[in-house]
N, C-alpha and C positions, 0 to 999 in steps of 0.2 A: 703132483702137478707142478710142485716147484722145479722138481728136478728137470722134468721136461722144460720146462723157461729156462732155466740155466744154461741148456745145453745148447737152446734156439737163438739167444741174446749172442752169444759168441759169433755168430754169423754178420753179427751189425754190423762190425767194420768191414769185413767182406764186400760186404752191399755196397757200403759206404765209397769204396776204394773202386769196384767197377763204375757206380753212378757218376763220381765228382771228379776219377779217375780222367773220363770219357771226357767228361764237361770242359778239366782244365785243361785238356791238353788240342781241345776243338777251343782254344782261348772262348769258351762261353761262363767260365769261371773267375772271378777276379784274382783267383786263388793261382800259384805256381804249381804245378804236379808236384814238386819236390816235398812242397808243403802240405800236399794232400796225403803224400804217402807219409810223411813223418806223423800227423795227424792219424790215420788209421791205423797203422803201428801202435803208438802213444794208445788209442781208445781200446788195442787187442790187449792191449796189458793190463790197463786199466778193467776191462770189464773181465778178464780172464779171473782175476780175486774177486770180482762180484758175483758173480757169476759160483766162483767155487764155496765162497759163504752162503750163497742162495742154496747150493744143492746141501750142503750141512746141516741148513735148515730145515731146509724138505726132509732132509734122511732121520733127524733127529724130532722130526713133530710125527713122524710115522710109529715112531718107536725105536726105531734104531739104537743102539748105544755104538756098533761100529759103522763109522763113516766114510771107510777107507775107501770104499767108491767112488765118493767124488773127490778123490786123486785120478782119477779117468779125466776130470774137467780140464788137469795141465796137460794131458796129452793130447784131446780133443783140440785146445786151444792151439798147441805149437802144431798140428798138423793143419788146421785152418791158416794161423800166419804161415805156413810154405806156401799155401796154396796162396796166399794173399801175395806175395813176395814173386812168386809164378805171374800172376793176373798185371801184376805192375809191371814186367820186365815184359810182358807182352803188348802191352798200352803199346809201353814207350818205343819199341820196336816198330810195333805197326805205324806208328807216329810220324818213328824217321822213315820208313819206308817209301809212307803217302809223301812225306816234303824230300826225299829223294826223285821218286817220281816225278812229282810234281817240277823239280828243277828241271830234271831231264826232258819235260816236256816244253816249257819256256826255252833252253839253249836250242833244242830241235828247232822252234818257230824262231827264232834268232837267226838263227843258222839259214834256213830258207826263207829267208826273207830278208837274207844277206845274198845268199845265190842268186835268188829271182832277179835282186835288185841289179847284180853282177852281170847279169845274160841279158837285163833290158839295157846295158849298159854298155855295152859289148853289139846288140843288135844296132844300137843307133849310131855307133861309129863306124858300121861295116854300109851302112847309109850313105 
């Protein structure tokens, strides 16, 4: 049973970095993205050696005398931070994306409403 927690707990920054990820970068967060990712990072490392002491435990209350298994928990680990590392670089992409877009759609109404103003301006001089 430990083992199985050990290997579920690695996931919490995952979680952590889509949920607070989303929030910071929708400013619903008081928190900077930058500081969110250094934070999930910082918690993958941290719970990566609890996580691997957890499963030692587990292997060692079963009977075990070799533990060498849970050296699976550093690879388990470093393959979840890519994927964590992945999920951040997509955030922030979609991020600039939407406030790309979003400019481009302000200069548009700018812009025609620079024209419109142009051609009501243009009709009353031919008045």
């Amino acid at each position: 049973m430990l083992i199985l927690v050990s290997v579920l707990i690695l996931f919490i920054p995952l979680v952590f970095q889509i949920i607070s990820g989303n929030k910071s970068l929708n400013n619903l967060l008081y928190k900077d993205y930058l500081g969110v990712c250094i934070a999930s990072l910082f918690m993958q490392v941290i719970i990566t050696f609890f996580s691997f002491f957890l499963a030692m435990k587990g292997m060692t209350m079963n009977g075990n005398k070799c533990v060498t298994g849970a050296v699976a928990i550093f690879g388990l680990s470093f393959l979840v931070a890519l994927l964590m590392v992945f999920i951040m670089v997509v955030q922030f992409v979609k991020t600039k994306l939407k406030e790309r877009k979003t400019k481009d759609q302000e200069s548009e109404v700018i812009l025609f409403d620079t024209i419109k103003s142009n051609s009501n301006s243009d009709e009353e001089e031919n008045l």
